[in-house]
C-alpha positions as MATLAB code, in Angstrom:
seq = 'XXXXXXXXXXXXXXXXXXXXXXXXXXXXXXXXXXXXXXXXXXXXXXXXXXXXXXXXXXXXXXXXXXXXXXXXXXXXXXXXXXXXXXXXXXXXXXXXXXXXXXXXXXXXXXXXXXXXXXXXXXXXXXXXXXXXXXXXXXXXXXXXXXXXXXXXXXXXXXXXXXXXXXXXXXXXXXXXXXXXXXXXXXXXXXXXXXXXXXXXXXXXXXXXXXXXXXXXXXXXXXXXXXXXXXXXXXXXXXXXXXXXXXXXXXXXXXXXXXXXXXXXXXXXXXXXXXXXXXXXXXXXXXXXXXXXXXXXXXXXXXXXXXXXXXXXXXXXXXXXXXXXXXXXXXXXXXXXXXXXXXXXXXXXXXXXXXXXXXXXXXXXXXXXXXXXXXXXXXXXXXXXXXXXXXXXXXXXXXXXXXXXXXXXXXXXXXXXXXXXXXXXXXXXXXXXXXXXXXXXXXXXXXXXXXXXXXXXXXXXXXXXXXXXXXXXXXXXXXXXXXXXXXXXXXXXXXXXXXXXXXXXXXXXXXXXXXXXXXXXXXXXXXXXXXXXXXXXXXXXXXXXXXXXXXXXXXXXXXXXXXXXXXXXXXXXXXXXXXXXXXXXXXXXXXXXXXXXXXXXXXXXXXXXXXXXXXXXXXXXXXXXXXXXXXXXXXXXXXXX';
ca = [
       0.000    0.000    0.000;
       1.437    3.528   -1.347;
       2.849    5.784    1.853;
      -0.289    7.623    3.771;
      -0.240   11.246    4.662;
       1.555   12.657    8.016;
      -1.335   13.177   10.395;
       0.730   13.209   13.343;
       2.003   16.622   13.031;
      -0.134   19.361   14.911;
       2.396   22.098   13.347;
      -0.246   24.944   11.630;
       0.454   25.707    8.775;
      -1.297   27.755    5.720;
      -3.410   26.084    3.353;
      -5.497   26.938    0.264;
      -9.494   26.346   -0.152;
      -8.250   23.846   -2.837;
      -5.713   22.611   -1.280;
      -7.193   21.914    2.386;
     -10.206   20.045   -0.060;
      -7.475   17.694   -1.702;
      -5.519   17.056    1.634;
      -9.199   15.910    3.456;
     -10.152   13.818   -0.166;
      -6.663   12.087    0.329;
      -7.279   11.200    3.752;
     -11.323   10.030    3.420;
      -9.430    7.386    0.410;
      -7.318    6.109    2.985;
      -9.886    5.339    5.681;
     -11.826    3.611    2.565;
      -8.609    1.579    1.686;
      -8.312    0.329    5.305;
      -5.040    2.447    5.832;
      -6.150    3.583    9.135;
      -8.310    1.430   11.745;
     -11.502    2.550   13.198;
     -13.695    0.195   13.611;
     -12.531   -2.517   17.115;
     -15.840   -4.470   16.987;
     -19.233   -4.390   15.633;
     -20.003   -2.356   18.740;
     -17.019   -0.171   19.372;
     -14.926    2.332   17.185;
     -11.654    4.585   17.900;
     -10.293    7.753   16.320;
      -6.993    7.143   14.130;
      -5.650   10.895   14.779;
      -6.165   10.874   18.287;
      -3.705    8.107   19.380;
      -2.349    9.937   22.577;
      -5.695   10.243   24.193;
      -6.736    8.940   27.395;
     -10.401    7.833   25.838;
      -9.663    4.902   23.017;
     -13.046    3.610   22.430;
     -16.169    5.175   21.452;
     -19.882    4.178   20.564;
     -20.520    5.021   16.750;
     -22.453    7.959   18.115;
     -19.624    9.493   20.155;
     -16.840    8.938   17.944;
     -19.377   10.748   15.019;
     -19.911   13.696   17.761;
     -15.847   13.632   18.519;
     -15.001   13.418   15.297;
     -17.541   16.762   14.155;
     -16.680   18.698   17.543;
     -12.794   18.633   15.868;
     -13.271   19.073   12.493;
     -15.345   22.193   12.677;
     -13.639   23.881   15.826;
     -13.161   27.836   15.976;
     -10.106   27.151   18.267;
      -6.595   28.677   17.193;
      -5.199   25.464   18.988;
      -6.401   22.821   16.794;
      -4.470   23.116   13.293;
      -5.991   23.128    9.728;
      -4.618   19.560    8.844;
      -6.172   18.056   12.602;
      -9.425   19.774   11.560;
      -9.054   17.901    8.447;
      -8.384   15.096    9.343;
     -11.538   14.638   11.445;
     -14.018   16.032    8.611;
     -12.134   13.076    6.671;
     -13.538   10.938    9.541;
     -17.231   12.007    9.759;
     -17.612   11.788    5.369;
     -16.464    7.918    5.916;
     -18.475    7.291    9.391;
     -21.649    9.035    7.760;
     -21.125    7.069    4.054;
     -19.451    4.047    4.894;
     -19.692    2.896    8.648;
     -23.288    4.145    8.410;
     -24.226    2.054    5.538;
     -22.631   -1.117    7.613;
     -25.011   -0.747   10.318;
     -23.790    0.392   14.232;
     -24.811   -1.039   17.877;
     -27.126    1.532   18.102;
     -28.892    1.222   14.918;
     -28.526   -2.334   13.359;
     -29.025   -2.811    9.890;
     -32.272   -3.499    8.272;
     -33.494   -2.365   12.027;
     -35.614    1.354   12.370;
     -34.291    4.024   14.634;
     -37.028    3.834   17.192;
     -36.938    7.746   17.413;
     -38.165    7.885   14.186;
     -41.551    5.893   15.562;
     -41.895    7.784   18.945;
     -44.754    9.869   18.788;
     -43.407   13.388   19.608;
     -46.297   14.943   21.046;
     -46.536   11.998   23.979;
     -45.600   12.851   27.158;
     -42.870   10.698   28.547;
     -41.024   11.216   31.888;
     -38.057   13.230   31.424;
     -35.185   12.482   32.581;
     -35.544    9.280   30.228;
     -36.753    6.755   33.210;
     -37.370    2.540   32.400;
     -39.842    0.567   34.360;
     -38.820   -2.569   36.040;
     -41.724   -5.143   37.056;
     -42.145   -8.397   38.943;
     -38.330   -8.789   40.227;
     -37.870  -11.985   41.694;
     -37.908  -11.440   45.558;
     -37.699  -13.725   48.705;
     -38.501  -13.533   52.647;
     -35.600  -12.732   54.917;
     -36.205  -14.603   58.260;
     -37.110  -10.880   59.769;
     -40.339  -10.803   57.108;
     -38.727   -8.205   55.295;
     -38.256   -8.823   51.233;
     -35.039   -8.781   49.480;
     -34.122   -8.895   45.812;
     -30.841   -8.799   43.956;
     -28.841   -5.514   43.437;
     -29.505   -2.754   40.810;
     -25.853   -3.008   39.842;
     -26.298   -6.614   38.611;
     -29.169   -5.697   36.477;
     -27.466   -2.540   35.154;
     -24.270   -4.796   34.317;
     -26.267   -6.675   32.450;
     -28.396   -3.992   30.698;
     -25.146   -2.507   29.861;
     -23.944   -5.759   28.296;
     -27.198   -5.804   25.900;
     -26.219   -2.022   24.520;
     -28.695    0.098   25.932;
     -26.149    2.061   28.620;
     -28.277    3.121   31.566;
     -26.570    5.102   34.133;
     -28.061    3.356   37.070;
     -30.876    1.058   38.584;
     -32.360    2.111   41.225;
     -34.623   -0.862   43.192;
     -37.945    0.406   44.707;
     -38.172    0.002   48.734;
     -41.324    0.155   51.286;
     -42.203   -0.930   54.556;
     -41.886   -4.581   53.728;
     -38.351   -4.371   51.742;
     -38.094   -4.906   48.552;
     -40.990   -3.868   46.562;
     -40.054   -5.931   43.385;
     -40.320   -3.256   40.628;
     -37.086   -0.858   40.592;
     -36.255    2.637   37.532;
     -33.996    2.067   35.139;
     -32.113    5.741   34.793;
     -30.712    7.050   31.049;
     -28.593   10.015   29.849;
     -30.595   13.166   29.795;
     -29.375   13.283   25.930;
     -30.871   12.365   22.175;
     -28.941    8.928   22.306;
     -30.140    7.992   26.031;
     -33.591    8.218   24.945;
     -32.697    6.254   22.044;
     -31.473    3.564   24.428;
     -34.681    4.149   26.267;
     -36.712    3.466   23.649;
     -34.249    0.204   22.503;
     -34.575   -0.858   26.124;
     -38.135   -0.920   25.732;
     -38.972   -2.338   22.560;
     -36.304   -5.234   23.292;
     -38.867   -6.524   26.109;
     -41.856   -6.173   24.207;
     -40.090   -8.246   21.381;
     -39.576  -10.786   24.061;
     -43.576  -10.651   24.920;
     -42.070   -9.003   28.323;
     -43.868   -5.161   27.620;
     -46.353   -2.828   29.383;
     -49.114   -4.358   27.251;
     -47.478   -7.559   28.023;
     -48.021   -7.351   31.765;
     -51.225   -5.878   31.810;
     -52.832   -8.419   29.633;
     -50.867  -11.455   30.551;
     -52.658  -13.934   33.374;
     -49.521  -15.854   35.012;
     -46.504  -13.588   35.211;
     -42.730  -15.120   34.527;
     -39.542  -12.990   34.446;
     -39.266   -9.419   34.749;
     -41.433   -6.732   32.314;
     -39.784   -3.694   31.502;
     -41.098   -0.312   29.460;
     -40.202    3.081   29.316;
     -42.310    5.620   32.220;
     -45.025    7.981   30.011;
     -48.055    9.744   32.071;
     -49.912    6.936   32.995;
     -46.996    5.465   35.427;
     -46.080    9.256   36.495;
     -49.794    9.997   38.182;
     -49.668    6.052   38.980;
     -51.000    6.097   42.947;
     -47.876    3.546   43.375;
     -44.618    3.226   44.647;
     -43.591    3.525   41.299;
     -45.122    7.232   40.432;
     -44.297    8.422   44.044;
     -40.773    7.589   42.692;
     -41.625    9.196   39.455;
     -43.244   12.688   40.586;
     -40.338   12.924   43.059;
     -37.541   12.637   40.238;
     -38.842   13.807   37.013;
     -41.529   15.606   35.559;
     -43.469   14.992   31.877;
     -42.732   16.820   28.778;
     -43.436   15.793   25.251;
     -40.182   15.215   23.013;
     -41.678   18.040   20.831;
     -41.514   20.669   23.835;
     -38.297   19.484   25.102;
     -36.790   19.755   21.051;
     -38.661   23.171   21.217;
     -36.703   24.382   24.635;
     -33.359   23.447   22.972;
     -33.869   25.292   20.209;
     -35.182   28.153   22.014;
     -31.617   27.376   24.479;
     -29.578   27.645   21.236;
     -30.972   30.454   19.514;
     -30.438   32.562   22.559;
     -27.176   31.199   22.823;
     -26.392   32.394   19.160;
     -28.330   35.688   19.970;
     -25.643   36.675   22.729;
     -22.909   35.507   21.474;
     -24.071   37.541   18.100;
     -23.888   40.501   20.515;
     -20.683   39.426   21.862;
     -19.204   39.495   18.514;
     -20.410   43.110   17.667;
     -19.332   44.378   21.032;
     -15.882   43.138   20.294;
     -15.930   43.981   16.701;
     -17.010   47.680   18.072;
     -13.490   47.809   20.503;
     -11.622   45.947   17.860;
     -12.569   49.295   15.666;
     -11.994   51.766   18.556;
      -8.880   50.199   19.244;
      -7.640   50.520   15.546;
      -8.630   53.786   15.423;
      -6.793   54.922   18.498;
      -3.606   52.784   17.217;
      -3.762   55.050   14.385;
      -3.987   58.286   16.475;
      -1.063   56.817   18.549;
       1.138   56.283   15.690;
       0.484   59.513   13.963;
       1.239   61.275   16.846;
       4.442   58.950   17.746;
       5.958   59.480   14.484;
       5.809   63.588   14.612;
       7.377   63.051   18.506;
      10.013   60.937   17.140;
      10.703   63.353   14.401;
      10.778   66.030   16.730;
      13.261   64.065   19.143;
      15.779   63.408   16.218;
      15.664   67.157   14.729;
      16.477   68.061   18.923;
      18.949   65.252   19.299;
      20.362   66.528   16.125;
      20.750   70.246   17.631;
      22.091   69.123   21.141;
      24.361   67.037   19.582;
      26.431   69.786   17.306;
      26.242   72.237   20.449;
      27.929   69.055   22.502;
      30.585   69.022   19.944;
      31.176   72.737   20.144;
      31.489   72.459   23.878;
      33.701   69.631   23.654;
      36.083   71.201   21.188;
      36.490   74.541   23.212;
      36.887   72.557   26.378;
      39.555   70.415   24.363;
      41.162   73.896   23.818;
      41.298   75.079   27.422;
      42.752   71.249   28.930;
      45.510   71.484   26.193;
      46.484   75.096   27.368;
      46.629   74.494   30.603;
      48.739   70.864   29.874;
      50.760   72.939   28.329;
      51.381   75.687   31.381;
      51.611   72.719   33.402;
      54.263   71.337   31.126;
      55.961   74.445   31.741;
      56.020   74.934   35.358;
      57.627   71.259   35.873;
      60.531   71.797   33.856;
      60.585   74.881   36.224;
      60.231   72.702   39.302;
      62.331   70.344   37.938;
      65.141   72.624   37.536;
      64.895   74.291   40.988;
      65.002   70.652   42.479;
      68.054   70.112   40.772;
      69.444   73.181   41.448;
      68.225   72.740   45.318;
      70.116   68.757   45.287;
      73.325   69.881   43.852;
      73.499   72.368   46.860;
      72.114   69.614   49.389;
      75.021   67.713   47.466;
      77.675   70.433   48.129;
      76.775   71.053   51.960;
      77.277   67.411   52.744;
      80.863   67.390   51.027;
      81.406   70.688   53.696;
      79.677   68.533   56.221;
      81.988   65.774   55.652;
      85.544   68.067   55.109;
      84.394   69.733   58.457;
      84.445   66.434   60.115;
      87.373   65.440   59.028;
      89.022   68.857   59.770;
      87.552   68.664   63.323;
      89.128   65.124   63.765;
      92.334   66.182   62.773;
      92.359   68.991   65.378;
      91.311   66.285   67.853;
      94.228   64.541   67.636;
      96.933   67.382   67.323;
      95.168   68.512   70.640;
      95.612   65.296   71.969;
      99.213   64.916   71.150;
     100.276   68.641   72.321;
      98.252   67.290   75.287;
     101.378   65.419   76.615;
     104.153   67.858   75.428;
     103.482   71.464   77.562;
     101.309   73.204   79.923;
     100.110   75.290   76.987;
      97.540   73.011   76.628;
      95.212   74.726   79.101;
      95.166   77.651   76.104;
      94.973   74.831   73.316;
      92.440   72.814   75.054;
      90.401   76.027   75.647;
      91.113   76.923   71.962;
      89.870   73.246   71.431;
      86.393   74.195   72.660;
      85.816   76.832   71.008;
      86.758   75.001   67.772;
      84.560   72.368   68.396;
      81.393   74.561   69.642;
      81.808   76.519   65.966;
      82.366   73.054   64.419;
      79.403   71.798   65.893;
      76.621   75.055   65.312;
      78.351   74.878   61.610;
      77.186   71.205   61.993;
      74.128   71.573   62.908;
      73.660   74.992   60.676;
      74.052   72.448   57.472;
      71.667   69.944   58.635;
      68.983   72.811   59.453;
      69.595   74.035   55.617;
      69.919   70.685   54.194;
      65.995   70.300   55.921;
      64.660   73.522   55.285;
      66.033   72.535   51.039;
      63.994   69.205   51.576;
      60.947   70.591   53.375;
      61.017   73.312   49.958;
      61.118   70.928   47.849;
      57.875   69.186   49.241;
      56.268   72.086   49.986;
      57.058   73.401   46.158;
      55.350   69.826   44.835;
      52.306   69.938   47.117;
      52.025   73.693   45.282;
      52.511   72.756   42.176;
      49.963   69.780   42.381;
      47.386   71.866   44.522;
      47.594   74.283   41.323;
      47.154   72.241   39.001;
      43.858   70.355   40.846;
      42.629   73.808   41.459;
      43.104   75.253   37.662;
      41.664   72.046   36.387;
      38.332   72.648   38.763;
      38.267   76.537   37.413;
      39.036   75.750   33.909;
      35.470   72.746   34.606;
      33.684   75.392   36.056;
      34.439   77.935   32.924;
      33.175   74.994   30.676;
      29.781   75.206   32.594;
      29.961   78.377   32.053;
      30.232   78.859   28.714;
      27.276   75.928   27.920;
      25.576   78.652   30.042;
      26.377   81.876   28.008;
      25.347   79.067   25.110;
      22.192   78.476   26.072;
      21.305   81.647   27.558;
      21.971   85.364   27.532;
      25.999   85.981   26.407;
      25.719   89.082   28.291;
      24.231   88.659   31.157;
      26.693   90.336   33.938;
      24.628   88.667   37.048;
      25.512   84.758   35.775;
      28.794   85.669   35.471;
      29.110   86.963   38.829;
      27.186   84.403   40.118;
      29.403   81.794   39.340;
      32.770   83.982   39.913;
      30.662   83.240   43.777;
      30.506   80.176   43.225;
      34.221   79.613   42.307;
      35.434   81.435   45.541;
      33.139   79.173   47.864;
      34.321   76.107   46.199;
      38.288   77.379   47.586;
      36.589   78.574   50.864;
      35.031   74.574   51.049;
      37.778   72.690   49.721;
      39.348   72.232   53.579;
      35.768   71.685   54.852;
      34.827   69.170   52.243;
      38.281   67.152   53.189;
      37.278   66.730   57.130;
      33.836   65.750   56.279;
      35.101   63.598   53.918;
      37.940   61.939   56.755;
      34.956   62.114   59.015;
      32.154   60.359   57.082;
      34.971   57.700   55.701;
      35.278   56.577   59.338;
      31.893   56.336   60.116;
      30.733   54.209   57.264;
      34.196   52.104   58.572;
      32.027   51.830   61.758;
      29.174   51.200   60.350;
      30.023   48.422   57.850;
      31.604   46.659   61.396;
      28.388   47.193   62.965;
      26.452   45.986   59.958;
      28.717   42.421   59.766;
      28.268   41.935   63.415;
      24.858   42.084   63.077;
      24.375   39.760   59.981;
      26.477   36.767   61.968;
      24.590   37.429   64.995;
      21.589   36.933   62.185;
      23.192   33.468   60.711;
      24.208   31.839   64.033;
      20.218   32.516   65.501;
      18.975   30.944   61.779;
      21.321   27.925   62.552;
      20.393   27.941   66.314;
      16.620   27.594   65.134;
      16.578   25.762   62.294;
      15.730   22.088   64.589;
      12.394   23.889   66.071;
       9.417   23.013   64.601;
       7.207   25.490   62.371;
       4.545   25.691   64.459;
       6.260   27.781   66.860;
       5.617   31.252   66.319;
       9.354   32.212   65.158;
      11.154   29.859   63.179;
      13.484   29.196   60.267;
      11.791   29.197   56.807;
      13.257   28.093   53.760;
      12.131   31.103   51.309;
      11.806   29.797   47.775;
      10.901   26.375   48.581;
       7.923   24.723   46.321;
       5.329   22.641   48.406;
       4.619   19.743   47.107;
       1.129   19.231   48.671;
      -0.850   20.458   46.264;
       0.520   18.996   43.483;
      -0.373   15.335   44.704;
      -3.856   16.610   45.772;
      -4.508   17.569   42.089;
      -2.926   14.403   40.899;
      -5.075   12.360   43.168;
      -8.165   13.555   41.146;
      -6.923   12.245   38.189;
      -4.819    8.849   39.463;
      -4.953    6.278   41.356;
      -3.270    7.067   45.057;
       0.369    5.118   43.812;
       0.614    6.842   40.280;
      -1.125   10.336   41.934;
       2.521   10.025   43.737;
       4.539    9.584   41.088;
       2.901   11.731   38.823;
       3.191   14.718   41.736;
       6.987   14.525   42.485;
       7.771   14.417   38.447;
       5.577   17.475   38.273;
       6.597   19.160   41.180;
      10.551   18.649   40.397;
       9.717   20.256   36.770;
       8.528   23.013   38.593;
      11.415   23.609   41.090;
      13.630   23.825   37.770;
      11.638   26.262   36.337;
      11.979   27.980   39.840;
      15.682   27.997   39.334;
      15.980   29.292   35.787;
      16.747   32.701   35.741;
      15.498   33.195   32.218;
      12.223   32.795   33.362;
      11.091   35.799   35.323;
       6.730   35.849   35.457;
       6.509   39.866   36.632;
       5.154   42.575   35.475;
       5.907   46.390   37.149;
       2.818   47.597   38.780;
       1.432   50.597   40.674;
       1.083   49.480   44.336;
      -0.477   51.947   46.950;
       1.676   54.891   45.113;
       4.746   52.974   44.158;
       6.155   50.810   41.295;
       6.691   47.438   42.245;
       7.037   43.917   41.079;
       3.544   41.594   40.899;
       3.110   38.439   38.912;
       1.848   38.790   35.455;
      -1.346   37.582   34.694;
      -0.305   36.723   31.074;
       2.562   34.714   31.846;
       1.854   31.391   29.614;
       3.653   28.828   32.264;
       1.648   29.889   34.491;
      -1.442   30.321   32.887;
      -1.485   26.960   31.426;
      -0.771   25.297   35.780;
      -3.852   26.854   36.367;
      -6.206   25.954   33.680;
      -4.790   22.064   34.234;
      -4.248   21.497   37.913;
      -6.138   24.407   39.706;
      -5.806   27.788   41.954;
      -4.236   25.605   44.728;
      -1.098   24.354   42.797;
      -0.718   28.267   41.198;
      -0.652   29.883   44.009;
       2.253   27.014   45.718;
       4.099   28.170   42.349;
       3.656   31.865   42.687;
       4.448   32.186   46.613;
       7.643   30.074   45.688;
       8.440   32.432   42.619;
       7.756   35.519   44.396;
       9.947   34.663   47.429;
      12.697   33.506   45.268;
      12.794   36.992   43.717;
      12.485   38.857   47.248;
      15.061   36.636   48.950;
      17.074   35.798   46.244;
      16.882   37.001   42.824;
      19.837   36.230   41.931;
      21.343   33.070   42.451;
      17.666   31.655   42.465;
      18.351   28.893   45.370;
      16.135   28.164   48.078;
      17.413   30.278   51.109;
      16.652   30.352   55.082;
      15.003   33.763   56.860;
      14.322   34.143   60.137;
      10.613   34.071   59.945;
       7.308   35.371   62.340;
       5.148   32.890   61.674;
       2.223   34.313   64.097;
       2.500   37.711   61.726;
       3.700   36.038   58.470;
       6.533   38.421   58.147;
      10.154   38.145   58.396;
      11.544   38.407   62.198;
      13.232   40.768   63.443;
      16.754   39.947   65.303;
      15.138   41.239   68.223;
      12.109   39.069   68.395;
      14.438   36.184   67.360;
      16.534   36.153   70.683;
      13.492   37.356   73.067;
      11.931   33.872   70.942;
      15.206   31.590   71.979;
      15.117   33.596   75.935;
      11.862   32.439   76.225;
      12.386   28.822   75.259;
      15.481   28.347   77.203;
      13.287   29.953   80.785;
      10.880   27.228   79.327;
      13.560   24.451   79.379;
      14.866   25.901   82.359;
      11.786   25.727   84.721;
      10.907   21.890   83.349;
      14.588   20.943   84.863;
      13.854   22.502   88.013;
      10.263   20.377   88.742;
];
């Protein structure tokens, strides 16, 4: 058999009238040619496109409505060759499966709709009457009969699908007639009526049991008016439960149901077509109006631009002058400091050439010591040498300092210039963008900032203690700030054992609870796979936690202030809630948001010092009045 077309693919994509026509002729062939399978059994059909979902096998009736529901679907989610695909399906159910014969219609058989008289009043819900039920005599003279389930099971087993059987019960027990219960739709009244003319086939009807002398095996029929104002068990049941309409009236509410349906949603559409125009029209507005502020912004750009590069240029000017005085001066400086070091150089020689003069007279002195007494004159010769030796001594170092201290004193100058021309020569700058954009005359700006120039010397000295002074304190109050924060991490650790019903605790912020997540699974799975299916879910979840490409907030105005809320358009999020419920989206979005208060940045769960009487963070002082109290607690349980 040649290769079938791809209907696995639910990629979108665009098709022509013609085209879309061929594609759903090609597939309607291959159902014909067997290609797909659809029918199981002569009871039983499934849907070839639909292979991943949960519901395999359909009646001919439901697969015909799945099939339709599909292939002519408004929704953006189902694509053009899906929609296909199914209208392929309801041509060859309608022409071929039809023509076979179905459970619910076999061939050669009538529809018994289409010999229901449709202005009789029948009970509605669809209700079957069960008669004579075998019964027997418990040993407390009460009646009992088998179960509804048993009969239903079988029932079911024969094709007419009731939903339930529901055995009658007075005084005495079992009453031995019981309700058969149908869908409230077209095709439970069809099994209704199946129901019922199955048992009059088998000389088991309503006529049947009326008419009949000796009664065998159970009679069954479908409840009309008669058995509704029955003075019975049965229409007590009846009146209680239902209520009589004619299948014209009840056709005749539908239709009256879907008109107004298609009457408001009509309205719907020409409300929204009505914004949709308003919207457009505005859009325009906006656009217009966008485009002339845009041009406007470039032609000013434009303009501020070529004044910034006049500005620049001049200032370029004025730094280049004054690199070049500056230039200037050092080789100045540098020549004085040379000038200053070769004369530093020259006193030391002296220094030295005294010293070694001075020694030399220290030892003559010493040797004439011995010779005469004429060395009371040289000795007091001697002293006064040395005393001029020494003050010429001490003269040199004094001038070799003050020469140093010049030198300093001549680079803290130069460099104190040079900071304070640079801050002038900024301050001009400003001032000429001023005489730019302003008046170039205007005497009292000038002066102004010829002020403003002279306070800025007056404040330099200020500005330099304030600056020593506030450097010191933010020393002290970074100290202050660390001992705090391991105070903060050694009470987190201290409380992390106590349980979380205490009123201050340790929580971990960021952390995804996993509670809801097997709740929801639980209503779809049994208890074992509900488990399994939760901590796969929930562990998908706490990666999407920890991706920081994913960030699900929008910037809001909260009571006066911009701040970060979740956005109610995020698609992740969107889609958790419209498939497992507000309980598992809001575990998500109290994990999310704390993740992004706590830690936005390295995304990992993290532990806080928590209130959990307020639901707020703790402070460090309620922490340790929390861990005083506990250990008084602990402390008073030793002592009994």
């Amino acid at each position: 058999m040649g290769s079938s077309v791809d209907h696995s693919s639910d990629e979108d994509t665009d098709m022509s009238e013609s085209e879309l026509d061929e594609y759903e002729a090609q597939c309607y062939e291959e159902l014909k040619n067997g290609t797909h399978h659809v029918k199981i059994s002569d009871e039983t059909f499934t849907c070839p496109y639909c292979p991943k979902k949960r519901k395999r096998e359909y009646l001919y009736r439901d697969l015909l409505q799945h099939a339709s529901g599909v292939g002519r679907s408004a929704s953006k989610k189902r694509s053009t060759k899906e929609k296909a695909n199914h209208l392929a399906l309801v041509k060859y159910l309608e022409k071929d499966i039809a023509d076979l014969g179905s459970p619910s219609k076999p061939k050669g058989e009538s529809d018994p709709l289409d010999s229901c008289n449709h202005d009789e009043k029948i009970v509605w819900p669809w209700t079957g009457i069960v008669i004579n039920i075998p019964t027997t005599k418990a040993p407390d003279g009460r009646f009992v009969g088998a179960s509804g389930s048993k009969f239903r099971d079988e029932l079911i087993s024969r094709g007419f699908n009731p939903t339930r059987v529901h055995p009658l019960w007075n005084y005495r027990g079992h009453s031995g007639s019981a309700v058969v219960e149908f869908h409230k739709d077209w095709p439970g009244l069809h099994n209704a009526l199946s129901f019922e003319k199955a048992y009059e086939a088998d000389h088991h009807g309503k006529k049947d049991y009326f008419t009949t002398g000796e009664k065998s095996g159970v009679y069954c029929w479908v409840a009309r008016a008669d058995d509704y104002k029955a003075d019975n068990i049965i229409g007590d049941h009846l009146r209680k439960t239902g209520d009589l309409k004619t299948i014209s009236e009840i056709m005749e509410e539908e239709a009256r149901k879907q008109d107004k349906l298609i009457s408001n949603l009509n309205n719907i559409i020409e409300i929204k077509n009505k914004h949709i125009q308003e919207m457009q029209d505005k859009f325009s507005e906006t656009s217009v109006s966008l485009n002339k502020l845009m041009e406007e912004k470039d032609r000013l750009l434009q303009a501020y631009n070529e004044e910034i590069r006049k500005i620049q240029m001049s200032a370029r000017e004025h730094f280049q002058k004054i690199f070049n005085d500056h230039e200037k001066l050092k080789l100045q400086v540098d020549s004085q400091k040379r000038e200053l070091e070769m004369r530093g150089s020259e006193l030391e020689k002296r220094e030295a050439k005294n010293e070694n003069d001075r020694r030399k007279l220290s030892e003559e002195i010493e040797k004439n010591a011995i010779r005469n007494s004429s060395l009371q004159l040289a000795a007091f010769e001697q002293q006064k040498a040395d005393e001029n030796v020494l003050k010429l001594a001490e003269d040199q170092k004094r001038q070799k300092e003050e020469l140093h201290n010049r030198i300093i004193q001549l680079q803290k100058q130069l460099d104190a210039k040079q900071a304070l021309e640079l801050e002038i020569e900024r301050l001009r700058g400003t001032l000429n963008v001023m005489k730019h954009m302003g008046d170039d005359g205007d005497v009292e700006v000038l002066q102004k900032m010829e002020t403003i120039i002279q306070n800025l010397r007056e404040k330099e000295g200020e500005l330099e203690d304030l600056e020593t002074l506030n450097q010191a304190l933010i020393v002290s109050e970074r100290k202050s700030n660390d001992e705090l924060q391991e105070a903060r991490k050694e009470l987190i650790n201290g409380l992390k054992e106590i349980s979380n019903r205490a009123q201050i605790g340790v929580k971990r912020m960021g952390e995804l609870d996993s509670k809801p997540f097997l709740e929801a699974m639980k209503r779809k799975y049994t208890e074992e796979e509900a488990e399994v299916r939760a901590s796969e879910l929930c562990s998908l979840w706490v990666e999407y936690l920890k991706d920081p490409g994913w960030h699900p907030f929008k910037v809001a105005m909260v009571d006066g202030k911009n701040k970060e809320v979740i956005d109610d358009k995020d698609e992740k999020l969107n889609g958790l809630k419209d498939e497992l419920g507000d309980e598992v989206y809001k575990a998500v979005t109290d994990a999310v948001k704390e993740i992004n208060d706590y830690n936005p940045s390295g995304r990992y769960i993290t532990s806080e010092l928590w209130n959990y009487k307020e639901e707020k963070k703790a402070t460090l002082k309620e922490g340790v009045s929390f861990l005083l109290k506990q250990w008084q607690i602990a402390k008073r349980r030793r002592l009994q």
